[in-house]
N, C-alpha and C positions, 0 to 999 in steps of 0.2 A: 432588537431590544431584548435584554434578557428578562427571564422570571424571577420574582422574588424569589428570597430563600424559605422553603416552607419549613419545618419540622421532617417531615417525609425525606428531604433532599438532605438535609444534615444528619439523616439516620442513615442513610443510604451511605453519604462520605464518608461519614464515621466508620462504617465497615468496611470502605475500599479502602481508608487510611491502615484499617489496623491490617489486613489482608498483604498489603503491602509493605507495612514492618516485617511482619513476617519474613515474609518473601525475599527484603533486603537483609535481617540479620542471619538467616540461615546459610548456612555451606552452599555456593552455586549449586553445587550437585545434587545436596537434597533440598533445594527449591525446588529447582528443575525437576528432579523425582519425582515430590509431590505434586508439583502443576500435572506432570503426564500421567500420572495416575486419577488426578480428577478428570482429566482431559480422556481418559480411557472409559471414566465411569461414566462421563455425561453421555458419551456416542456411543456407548456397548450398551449398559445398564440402564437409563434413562435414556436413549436412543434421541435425543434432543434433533429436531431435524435431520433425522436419519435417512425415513425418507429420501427427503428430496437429495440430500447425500449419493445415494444408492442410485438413484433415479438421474444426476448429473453426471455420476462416474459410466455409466450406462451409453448414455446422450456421446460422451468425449472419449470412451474408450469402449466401443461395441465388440470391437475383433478381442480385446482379454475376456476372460472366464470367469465364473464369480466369484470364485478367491480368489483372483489377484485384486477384484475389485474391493472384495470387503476387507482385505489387508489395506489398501490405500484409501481406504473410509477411516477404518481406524488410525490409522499412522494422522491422517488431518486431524482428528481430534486432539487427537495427542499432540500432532506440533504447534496447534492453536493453542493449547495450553500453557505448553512451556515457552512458547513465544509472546505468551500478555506476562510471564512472569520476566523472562531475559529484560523485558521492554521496560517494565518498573525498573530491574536492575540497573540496565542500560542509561536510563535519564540519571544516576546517581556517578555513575562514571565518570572519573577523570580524560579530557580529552586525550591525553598520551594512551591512556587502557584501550578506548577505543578505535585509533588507530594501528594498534598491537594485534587488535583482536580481526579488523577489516583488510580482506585485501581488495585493493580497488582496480578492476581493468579498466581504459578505458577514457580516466579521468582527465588526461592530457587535451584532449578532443574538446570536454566540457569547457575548461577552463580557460582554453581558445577564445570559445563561442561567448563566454560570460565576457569576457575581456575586450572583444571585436566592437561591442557598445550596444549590440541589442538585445543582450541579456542569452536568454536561453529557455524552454519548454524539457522539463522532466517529466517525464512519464512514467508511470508505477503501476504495480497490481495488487491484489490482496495474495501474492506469494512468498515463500520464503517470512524475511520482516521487514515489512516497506519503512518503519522505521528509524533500524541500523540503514539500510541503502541513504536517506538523506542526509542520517547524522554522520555517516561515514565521511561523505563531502562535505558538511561545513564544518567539520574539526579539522580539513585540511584548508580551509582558509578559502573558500567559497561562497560569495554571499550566496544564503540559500531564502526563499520564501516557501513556504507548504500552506496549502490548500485546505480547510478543515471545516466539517462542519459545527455550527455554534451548538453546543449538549444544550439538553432538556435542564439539566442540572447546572445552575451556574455555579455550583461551587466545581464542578468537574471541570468545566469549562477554565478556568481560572490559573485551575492546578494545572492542565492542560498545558496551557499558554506559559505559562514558569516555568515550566517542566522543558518546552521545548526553545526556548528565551537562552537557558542553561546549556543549550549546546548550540549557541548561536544560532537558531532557526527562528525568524517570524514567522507569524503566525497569518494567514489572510482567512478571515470569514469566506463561507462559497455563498454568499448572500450577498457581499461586496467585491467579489471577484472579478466583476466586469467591467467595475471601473479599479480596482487596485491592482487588477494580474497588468495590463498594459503600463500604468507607472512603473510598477517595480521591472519587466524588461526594459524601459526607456533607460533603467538607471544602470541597467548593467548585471542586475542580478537574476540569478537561476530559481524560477517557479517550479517547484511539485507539486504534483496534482495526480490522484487516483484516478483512475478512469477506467473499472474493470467491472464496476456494477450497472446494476439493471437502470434503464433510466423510461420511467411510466412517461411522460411527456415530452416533444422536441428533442428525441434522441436522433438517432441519425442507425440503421442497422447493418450491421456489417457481419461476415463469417465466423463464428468464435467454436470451435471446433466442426464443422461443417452443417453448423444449423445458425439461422439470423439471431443476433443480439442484440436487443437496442442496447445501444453504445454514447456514451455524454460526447458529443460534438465541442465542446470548449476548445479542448486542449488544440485543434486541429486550428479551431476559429480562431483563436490567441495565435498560435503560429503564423498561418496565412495575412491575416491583418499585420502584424507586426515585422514579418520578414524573422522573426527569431528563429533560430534553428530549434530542432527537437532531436530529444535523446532518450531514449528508455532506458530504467535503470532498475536492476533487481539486486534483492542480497538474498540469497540462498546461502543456508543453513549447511556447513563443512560437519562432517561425521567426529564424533569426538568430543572430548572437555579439556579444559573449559571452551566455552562457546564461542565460537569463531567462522567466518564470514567472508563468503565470496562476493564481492558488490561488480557484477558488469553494466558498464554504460557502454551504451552502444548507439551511435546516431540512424535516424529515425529520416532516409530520403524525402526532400520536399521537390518536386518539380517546379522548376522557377517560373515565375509568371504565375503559377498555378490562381485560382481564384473559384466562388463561386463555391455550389453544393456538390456538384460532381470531385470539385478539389479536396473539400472537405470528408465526402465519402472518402475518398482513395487513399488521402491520409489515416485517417482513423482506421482502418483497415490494415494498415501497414504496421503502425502501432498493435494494438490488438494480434495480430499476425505475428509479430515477432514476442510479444508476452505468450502467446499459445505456444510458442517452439520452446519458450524456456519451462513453463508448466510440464512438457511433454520431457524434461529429462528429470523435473522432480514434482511428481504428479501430489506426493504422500506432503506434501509442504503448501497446496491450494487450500483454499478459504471456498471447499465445493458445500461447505451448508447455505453460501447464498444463492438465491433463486435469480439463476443469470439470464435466466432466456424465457422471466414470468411473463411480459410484453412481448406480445405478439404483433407481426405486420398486419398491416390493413388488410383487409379481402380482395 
């Protein structure tokens, strides 16, 4: 159920609407500019979650030195920046722009799977922009579903949902996900879902640069139950303007028969395992100001 609209939440939209003018009538380039130059102020100057920044690059990358570390502290700021701006841009796009802009590996495999009649598990991380990765494939004619959580703010919430409606994506609540991820593979179509964050309850831990992470068990539980295949899929950010886009999907081995929590570990860990490989060839493009490894295992 969402919350009323308060005063507070319509001041708040009101300035991500005009933020976001912004953002769209300006030159790509000096969007983009300016996003990485806020994005430079907030992690140098205001050191916003720095820390734990500093202390994750640490954790995932012990054998570099600390400037190579605090250039890939920075460089995340910065491509967080310019990646909430590409992403406004992005939702305003013509589908022909954004297939111009996306090269897709990979895709043939997915659309297999979507097609075979039990749908399909996408899997994503907070790298590169998991955003172009989804919209990539449904502007090529992929039914897609993504995974979202319901905002505090329903007026965000909303935009949200139009926003992503406009490049062919539904939208699933992760509050209804457990009974609508299983519909929507019955019907044939392809589920995204994030699965790179910390999870405080019923995770499941698995290796994520060689320390335990509680890791969301879903994506692995959807698979196993369902028989649907799974594919991991990233869009890493190509050097250059305007802004253009490497999307690889890559399927994600299930052992057949597989079942149970040991099945479920070994998946999720496989997943996870192959997002670590792609993180480790573009580290400066991670989402490390989240606290991936707060949850601890048991004693």
């Amino acid at each position: 159920m969402q919350r009323p609209v308060t005063i507070r939440y319509r001041i708040e939209f009101w300035i991500f609407r005009t933020l976001s003018w912004i953002v769209s009538v300006l030159p790509e380039r000096a969007a983009l500019g300016l996003s990485s130059v806020l994005g430079w102020f907030v992690g140098v100057v205001l050191r916003v979650r720095r820390v734990d920044t500093d202390w994750h690059l640490q954790i995932a990358f012990p054998e570099r030195d600390s400037a190579w570390r605090r250039r890939a502290a920075r460089g995340s700021y910065v491509h967080l920046a310019r990646e909430a701006a590409m992403t406004i841009r992005l939702f305003r796009m013509h589908e022909e722009e954004i297939v111009r802009r996306t090269e897709v590996v990979g895709l043939e495999a997915l659309q297999a799977a979507a097609a075979s009649g039990k749908g399909a598990v996408m899997i994503s991380g907070h790298l590169g922009n998991w955003e172009v990765a989804a919209a990539s494939v449904a502007v090529r004619g992929v039914p897609m579903d993504v995974a979202a959580h319901l905002q505090k703010n329903p007026l965000f919430y909303r935009h949200m949902v139009e926003m992503q409606n406009r490049l062919g994506l539904t939208v699933i609540v992760k509050n209804e996900a457990f009974r609508l991820v299983p519909q929507a593979l019955a019907a044939g179509r392809v589920v995204a879902l994030i699965a790179d964050q910390n999870i405080r309850k019923r995770g499941v831990f698995v290796d994520f640069f060689g320390r335990a992470a509680a890791t969301a068990k879903g994506p692995a539980l959807f698979a196993l139950r369902t028989g649907a295949p799974v594919f991991l899929g990233v869009a890493v950010r190509k050097r250059g303007h305007p802004s253009r886009y490497r999307v690889i999907i890559e399927p994600v081995p299930i052992e057949e028969g597989a079942s149970g929590v040991d099945a479920i570990r070994d998946l999720t860990q496989r997943h996870v395992s192959g997002l670590e490989a792609h993180i480790r060839e573009a580290p400066n493009q991670y989402f490390w100001q989240h606290r991936r490894w707060k949850t601890r295992p048991p004693q």
